[in-house]
DOZATOR-47183 format. One line per field, with one value per residue (C-alpha): residue in three letters; chain; x, y, z. Coordinates in Angstrom, 2 decimals. Layout:
REM DOZATOR-47183
res ALA:...
chain A:...
X X:...
Y Y:...
Z Z:...
***
This chain:
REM DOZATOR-47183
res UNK:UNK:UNK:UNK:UNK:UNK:UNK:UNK:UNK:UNK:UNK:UNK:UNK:UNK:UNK:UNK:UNK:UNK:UNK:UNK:UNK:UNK:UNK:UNK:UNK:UNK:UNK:UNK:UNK:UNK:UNK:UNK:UNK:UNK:UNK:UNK:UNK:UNK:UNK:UNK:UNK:UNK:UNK:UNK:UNK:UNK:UNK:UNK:UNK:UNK:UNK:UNK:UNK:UNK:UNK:UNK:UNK:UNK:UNK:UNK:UNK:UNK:UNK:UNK:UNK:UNK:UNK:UNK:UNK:UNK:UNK:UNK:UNK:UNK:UNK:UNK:UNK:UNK:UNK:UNK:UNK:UNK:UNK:UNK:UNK:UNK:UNK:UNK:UNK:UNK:UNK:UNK:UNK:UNK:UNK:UNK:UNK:UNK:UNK:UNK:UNK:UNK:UNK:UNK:UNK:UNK:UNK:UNK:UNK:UNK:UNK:UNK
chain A:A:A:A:A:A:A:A:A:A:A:A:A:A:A:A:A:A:A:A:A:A:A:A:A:A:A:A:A:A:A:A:A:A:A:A:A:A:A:A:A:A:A:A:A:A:A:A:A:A:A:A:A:A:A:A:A:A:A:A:A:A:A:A:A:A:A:A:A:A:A:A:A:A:A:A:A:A:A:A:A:A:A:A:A:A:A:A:A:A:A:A:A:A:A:A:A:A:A:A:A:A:A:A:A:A:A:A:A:A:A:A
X 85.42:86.49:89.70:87.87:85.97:83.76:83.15:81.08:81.61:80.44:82.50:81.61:80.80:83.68:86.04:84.53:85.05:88.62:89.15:87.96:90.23:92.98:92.92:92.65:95.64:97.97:97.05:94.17:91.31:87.94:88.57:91.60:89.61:90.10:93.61:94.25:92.28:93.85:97.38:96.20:94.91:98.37:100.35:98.31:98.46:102.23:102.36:103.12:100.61:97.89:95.12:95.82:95.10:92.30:90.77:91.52:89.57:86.12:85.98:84.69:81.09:78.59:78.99:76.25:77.61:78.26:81.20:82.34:85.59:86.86:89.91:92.05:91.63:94.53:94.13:90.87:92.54:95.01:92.18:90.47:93.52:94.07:90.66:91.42:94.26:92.14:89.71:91.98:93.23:90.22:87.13:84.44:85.13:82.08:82.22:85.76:85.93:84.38:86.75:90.08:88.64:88.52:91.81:93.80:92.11:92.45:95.78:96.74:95.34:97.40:101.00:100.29
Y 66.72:69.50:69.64:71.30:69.62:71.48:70.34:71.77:71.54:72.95:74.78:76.22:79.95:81.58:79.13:80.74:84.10:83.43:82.09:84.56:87.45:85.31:84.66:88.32:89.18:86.71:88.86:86.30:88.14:86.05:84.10:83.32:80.87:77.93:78.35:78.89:76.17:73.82:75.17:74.01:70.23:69.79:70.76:68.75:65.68:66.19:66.39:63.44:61.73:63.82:61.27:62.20:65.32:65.19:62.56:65.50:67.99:65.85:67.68:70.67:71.57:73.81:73.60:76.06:77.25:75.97:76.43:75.72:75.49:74.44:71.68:70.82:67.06:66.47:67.95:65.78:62.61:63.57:64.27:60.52:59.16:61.24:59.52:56.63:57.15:58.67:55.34:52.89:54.40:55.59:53.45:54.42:58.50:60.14:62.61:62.40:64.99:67.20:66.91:66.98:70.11:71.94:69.97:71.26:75.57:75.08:73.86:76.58:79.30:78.44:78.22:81.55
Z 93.33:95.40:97.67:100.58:103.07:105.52:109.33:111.72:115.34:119.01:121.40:123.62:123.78:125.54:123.55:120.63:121.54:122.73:119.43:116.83:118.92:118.94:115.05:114.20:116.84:115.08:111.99:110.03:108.26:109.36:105.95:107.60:110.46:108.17:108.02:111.51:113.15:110.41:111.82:115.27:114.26:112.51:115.74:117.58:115.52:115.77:119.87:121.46:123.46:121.97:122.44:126.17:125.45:123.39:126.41:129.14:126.75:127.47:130.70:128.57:129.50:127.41:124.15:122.58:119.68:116.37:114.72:111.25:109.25:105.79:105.80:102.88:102.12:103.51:106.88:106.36:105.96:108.66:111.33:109.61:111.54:114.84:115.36:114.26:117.31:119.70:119.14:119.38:123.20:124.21:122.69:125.09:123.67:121.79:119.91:118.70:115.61:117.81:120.61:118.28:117.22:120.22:121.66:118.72:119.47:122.63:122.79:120.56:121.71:125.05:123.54:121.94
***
């Protein structure tokens, strides 16, 4: 059994963009995606009152492009539970996984 676990999510296409500039300014090699966009679901996680945030983030529109990154198991299991979270405040939310993902880049990419 392997440690990695791949997920594959839409964003939309300026989101995209904005993130694949921003991971080679803070000095990641394209391999280094992964990495960096696990970085940004573990600060999430940690912010209070992230489920509020991840909630705002359904205002996002267009989300064309596909996008995919590979988590360590336990980044895995710790997204399992921020949805778990996210669920429990906000049942009527689809789409959840999706939505932490681009939550946690987006919120990221604007402390930076």
């Amino acid at each position: 059994m392997t440690n990695k676990v791949k997920i594959t999510f839409v964003l939309p296409e300026n989101l995209q963009r904005d993130l694949k500039e921003q991971i080679v300014k803070d000095g990641y090699d394209l391999r280094g995606k992964s990495r960096w966009v696990s970085e940004a679901i573990e600060r999430l996680i940690e912010t209070e009152g992230f489920a509020e945030l991840v909630k705002l983030n359904d205002e996002m529109k267009g989300f064309e492009k596909l996008e995919s990154v590979v988590l360590s198991r336990q980044i895995k299991s710790q997204l399992d539970n921020a949805i778990i979270c996210v669920r429990k405040e906000y049942p009527s939310i689809e789409g959840v996984q999706s939505r932490i993902m681009r939550t946690a880049i987006v919120q990221r990419l604007l402390r930076f």
